[in-house]
C-alpha positions in Angstrom: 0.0 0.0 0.0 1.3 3.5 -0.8 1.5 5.8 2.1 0.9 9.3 0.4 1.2 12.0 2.7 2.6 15.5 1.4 2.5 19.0 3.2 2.2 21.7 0.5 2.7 25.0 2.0 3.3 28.7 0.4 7.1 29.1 -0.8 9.3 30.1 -3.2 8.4 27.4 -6.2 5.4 26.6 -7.3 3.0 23.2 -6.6 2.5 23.0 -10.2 5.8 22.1 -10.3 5.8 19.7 -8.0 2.6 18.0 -8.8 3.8 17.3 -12.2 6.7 15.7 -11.2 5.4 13.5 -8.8 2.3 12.5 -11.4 5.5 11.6 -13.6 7.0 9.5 -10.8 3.2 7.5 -10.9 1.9 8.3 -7.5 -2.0 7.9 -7.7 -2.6 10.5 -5.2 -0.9 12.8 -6.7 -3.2 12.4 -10.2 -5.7 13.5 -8.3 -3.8 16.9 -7.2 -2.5 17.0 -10.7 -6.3 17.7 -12.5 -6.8 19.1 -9.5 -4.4 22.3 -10.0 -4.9 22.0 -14.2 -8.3 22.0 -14.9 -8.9 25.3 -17.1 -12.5 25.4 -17.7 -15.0 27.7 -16.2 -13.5 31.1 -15.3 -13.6 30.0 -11.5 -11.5 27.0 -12.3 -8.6 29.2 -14.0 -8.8 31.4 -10.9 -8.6 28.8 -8.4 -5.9 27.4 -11.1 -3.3 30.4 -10.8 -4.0 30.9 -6.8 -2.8 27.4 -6.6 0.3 27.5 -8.5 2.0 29.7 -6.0 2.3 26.9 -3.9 4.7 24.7 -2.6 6.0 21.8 -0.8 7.3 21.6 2.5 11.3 20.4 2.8 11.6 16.6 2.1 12.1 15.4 5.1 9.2 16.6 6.7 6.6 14.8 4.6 7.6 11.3 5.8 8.2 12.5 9.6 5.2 14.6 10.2 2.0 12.4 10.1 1.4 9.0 10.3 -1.8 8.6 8.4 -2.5 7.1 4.7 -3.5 10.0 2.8 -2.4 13.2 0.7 -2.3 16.7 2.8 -1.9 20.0 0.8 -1.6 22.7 3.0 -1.8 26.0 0.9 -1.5 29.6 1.8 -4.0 31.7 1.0 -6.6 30.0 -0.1 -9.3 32.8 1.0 -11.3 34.7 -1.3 -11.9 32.3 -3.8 -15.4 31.9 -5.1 -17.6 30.1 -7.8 -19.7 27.6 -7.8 -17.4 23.9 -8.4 -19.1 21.4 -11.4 -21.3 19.4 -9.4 -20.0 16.4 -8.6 -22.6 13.6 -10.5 -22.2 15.0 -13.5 -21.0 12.2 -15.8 -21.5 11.3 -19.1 -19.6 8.3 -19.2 -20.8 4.7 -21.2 -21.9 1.9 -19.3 -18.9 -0.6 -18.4 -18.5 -3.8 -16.6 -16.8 -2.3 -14.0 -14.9 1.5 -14.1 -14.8 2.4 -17.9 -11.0 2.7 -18.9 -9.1 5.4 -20.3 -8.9 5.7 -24.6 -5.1 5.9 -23.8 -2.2 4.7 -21.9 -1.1 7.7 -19.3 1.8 9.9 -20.3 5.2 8.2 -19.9 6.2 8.1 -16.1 2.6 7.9 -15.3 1.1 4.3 -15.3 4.3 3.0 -17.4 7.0 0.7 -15.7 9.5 4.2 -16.4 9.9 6.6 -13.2 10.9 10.0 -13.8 13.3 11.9 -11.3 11.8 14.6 -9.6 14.0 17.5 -9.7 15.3 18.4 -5.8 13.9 22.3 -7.0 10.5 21.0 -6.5 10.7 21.5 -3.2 9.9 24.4 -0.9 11.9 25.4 2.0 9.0 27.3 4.2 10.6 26.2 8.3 7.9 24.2 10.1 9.2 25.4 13.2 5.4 27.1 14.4 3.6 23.5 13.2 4.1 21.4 16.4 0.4 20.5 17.7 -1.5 18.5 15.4 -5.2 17.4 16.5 -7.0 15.3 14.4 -10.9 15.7 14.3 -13.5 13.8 12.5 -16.5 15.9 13.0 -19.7 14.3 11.4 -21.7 17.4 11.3 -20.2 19.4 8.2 -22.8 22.3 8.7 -22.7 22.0 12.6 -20.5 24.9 14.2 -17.5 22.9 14.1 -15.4 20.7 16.7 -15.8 22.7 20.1 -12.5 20.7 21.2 -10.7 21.3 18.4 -11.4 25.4 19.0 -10.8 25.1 22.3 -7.1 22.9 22.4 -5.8 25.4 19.4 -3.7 23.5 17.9 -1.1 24.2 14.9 -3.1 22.0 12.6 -6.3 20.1 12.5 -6.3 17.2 10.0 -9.7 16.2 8.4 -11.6 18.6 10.0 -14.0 18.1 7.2 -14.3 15.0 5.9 -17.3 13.7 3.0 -18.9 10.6 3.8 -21.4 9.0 1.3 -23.5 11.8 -0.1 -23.0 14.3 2.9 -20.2 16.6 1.6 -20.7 16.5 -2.0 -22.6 19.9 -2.2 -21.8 23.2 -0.8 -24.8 23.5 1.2 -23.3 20.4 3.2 -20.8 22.6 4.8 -21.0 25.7 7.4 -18.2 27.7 5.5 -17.7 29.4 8.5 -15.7 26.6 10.5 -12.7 27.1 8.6 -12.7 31.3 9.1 -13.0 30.8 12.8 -10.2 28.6 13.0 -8.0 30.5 11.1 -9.0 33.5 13.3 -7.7 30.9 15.9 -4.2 30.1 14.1 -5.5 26.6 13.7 -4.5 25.6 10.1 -7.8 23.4 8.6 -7.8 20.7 6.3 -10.5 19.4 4.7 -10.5 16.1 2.4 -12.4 12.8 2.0 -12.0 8.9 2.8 -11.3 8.8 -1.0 -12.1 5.5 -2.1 -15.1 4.8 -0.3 -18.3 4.9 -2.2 -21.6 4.3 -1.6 -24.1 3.4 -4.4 -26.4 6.3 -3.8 -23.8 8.9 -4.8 -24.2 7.7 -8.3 -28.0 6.3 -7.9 -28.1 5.7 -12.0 -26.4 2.2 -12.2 -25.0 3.1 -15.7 -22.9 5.8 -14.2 -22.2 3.6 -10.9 -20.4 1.4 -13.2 -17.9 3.8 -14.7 -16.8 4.5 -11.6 -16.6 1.5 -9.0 -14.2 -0.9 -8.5 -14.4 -4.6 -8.8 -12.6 -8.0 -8.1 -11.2 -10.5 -10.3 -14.7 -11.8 -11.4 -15.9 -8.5 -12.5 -18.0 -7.7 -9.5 -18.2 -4.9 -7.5 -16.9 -5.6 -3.7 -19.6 -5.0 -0.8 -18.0 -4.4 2.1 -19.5 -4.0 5.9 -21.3 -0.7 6.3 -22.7 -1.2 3.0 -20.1 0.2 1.0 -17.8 -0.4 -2.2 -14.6 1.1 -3.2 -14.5 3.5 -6.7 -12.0 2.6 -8.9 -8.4 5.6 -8.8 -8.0 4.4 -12.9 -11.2 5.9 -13.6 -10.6 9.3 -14.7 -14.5 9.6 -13.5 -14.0 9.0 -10.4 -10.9 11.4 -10.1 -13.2 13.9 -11.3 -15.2 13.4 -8.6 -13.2 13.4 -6.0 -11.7 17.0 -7.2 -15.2 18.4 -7.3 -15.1 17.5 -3.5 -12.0 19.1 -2.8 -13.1 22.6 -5.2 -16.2 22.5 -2.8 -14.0 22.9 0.3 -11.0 24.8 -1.5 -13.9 27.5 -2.3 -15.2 27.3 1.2 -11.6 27.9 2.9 -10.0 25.4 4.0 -5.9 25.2 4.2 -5.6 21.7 2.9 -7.4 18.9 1.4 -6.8 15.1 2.8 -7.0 12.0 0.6 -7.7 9.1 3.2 -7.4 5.7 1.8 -6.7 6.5 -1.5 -5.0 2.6 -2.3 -9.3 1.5 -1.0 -9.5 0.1 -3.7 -6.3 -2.5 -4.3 -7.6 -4.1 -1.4 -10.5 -6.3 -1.5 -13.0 -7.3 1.2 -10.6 -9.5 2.7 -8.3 -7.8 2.2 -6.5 -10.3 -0.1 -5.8 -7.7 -2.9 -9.0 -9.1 -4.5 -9.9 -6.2 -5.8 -9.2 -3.4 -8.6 -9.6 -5.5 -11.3 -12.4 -3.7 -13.2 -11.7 -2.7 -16.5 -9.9 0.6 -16.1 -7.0 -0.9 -13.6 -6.9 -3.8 -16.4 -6.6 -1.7 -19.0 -3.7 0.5 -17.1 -2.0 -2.5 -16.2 -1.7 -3.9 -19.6 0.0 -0.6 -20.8 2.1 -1.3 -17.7 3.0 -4.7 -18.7 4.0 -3.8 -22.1 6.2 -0.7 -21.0 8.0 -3.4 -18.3 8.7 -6.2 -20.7 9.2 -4.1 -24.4 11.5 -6.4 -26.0 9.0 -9.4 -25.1 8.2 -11.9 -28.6 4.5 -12.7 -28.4 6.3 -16.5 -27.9 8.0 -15.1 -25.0 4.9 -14.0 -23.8 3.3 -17.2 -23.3 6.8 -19.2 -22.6 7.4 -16.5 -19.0 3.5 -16.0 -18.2 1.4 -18.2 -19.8 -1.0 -15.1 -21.9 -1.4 -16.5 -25.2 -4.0 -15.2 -27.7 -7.2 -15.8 -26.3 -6.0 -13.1 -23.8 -6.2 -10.3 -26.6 -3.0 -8.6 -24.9 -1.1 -6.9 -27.9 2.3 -5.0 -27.3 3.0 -4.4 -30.8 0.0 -2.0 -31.3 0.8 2.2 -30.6 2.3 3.2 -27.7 -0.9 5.0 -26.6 -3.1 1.8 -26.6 -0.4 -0.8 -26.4 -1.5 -3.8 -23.4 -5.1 -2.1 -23.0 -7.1 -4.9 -24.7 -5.4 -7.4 -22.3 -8.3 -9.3 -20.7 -6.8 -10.1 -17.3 -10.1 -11.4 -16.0 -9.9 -14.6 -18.5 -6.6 -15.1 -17.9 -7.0 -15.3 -14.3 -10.2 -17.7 -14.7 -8.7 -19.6 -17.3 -5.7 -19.9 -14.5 -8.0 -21.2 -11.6 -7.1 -17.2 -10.0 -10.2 -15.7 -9.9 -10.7 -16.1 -6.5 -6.9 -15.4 -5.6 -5.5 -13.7 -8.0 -2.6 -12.7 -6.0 -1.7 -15.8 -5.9 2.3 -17.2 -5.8 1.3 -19.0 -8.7 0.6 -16.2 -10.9 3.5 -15.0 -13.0 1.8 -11.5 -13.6 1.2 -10.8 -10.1 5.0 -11.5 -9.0 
């Protein structure tokens, strides 16, 4: 599992910057920062675009020493006065899949692909973190209740998740009292907002064409219902992403510091947590572009001779880069296998 936890705060280079660089390292939480900071549509999104790029990360080794949760903070300086109404977040248009409709397109090289690109040292910002020394986490359930009377009254240097959408609640503006975060600022309590990223339940998309392109599923091509009624959405599905941003523009526009991205690896899981899971058909696709950018030189002989795919698993490295791997069904080959159930299994030369 990745642990993705980052500290952006206002410095001398730009989060732009950054973001880009870690997207072309392959981190999946940082994809979601990357749209994030580069949508250019409506006239509120290019605001909120050039706010954000004059921020910045916090020195390296504070990232990995200053939380230990799962997630992705970005802290960034000022964020008040922005305004507009965010794209509400159901909005999709997407075709019906199986499970998480893919991509047309393998991601940019360094994204997705077996490649890494080195992020450039300059990325980072040098703010001193000298004044951030109480942290309190809060998981207030009432968005549009007055906020966490313990949290206001402890001041601490930062509260983590002191917003946090859950199911449908969050997903609107109206969910939220945008006056939390103005208090605690008046306070000196830095606020971060965010979401339990993966988890979703099957009223946030009620239509169950648009469910599909967004949920995640296991190696049978089904959707995985966990306890308190849950599933998991699928990070490949640039649907989903989408989502999840219109979250975070919600509470960037209402003022908080930061945005957290709890459990953003949900979805790798499975119910077991047996890595059943994320095999819907925009991981698959992903992974098949992965596979081809791992093993270029690979005959279609080879192929069968190291891992067993042969035809009937439609996986074609010799097509164009952009598509290359993405009609791999991984599904069939794991059924065909006897891995459908486990298809982490030793046994499974892909999985290695």
């Amino acid at each position: 599992m990745e642990v993705c936890y980052q500290l952006a705060l206002a410095a001398g280079q730009t989060l732009r910057t950054h973001i880009a660089a870690r997207v072309a390292s392959g981190s999946l939480c940082d994809k979601i920062l990357f749209e994030l900071v580069s949508r250019t549509g409506n006239p509120a999104e290019r605001s909120r675009q050039a706010a954000m790029s004059s921020y910045s990360l916090l020195p390296k080794t504070f990232r990995t020493a200053a939380i230990g949760c799962f997630g992705l903070y970005l802290l960034s300086f000022p964020v008040a006065g922005w305004s507009g109404e965010s794209t509400p977040p159901n909005s999709l248009t997407q075709a019906q899949s199986v499970c998480a409709a893919p991509a047309a397109a393998n991601p940019a090289a360094g994204s997705g692909t077996y490649g890494r690109i080195a992020i450039d040292p300059k990325v980072y910002g040098t703010r001193s973190t000298s004044g951030l020394s109480v942290f309190a986490f809060s998981q207030e359930g009432w968005l549009a209740g007055p906020g966490d009377p313990q949290a206001l009254a402890v001041r601490p240097s930062i509260v983590p998740r002191a917003w946090a959408r859950w199911d449908t609640s969050g997903t609107k503006s109206s969910d939220y009292n945008f006056s939390y975060p103005a208090q605690a600022r008046a306070d000196g309590i830095v606020f971060i907002g965010g979401t339990t990223t993966t988890v979703l339940f099957q009223d946030e998309f009620p239509d169950a064409a648009q469910f599909n392109t967004v949920v995640s599923c296991n190696a049978q091509g089904q959707p995985v219902l966990r306890t308190g009624n849950f599933y998991r959405g699928s990070m490949a599905s640039r649907a989903f992403r989408q989502y999840i941003i219109g979250i975070g523009e919600i509470q960037i526009d209402g003022g908080v510091d930061g945005l957290f991205f709890d459990e953003v690896s949900g979805s790798y899981q499975g119910a077991t947590y047996n890595g059943n899971e994320g095999f819907d058909d925009a991981d698959v696709a992903d992974f098949g572009g992965f596979l081809c950018a791992k093993y270029p030189l690979l005959t279609a002989a080879q192929w069968q001779s190291q891992f067993g795919i042969i035809a009937d698993d439609n996986f074609n490295c010799s097509a164009a880069p952009a598509v290359a791997g993405r009609t791999f069904n991984y599904r069939g080959y794991l059924a065909r296998n006897g891995w459908q159930t486990n298809p982490m299994s030793q046994s499974n030369p892909v999985a290695a």
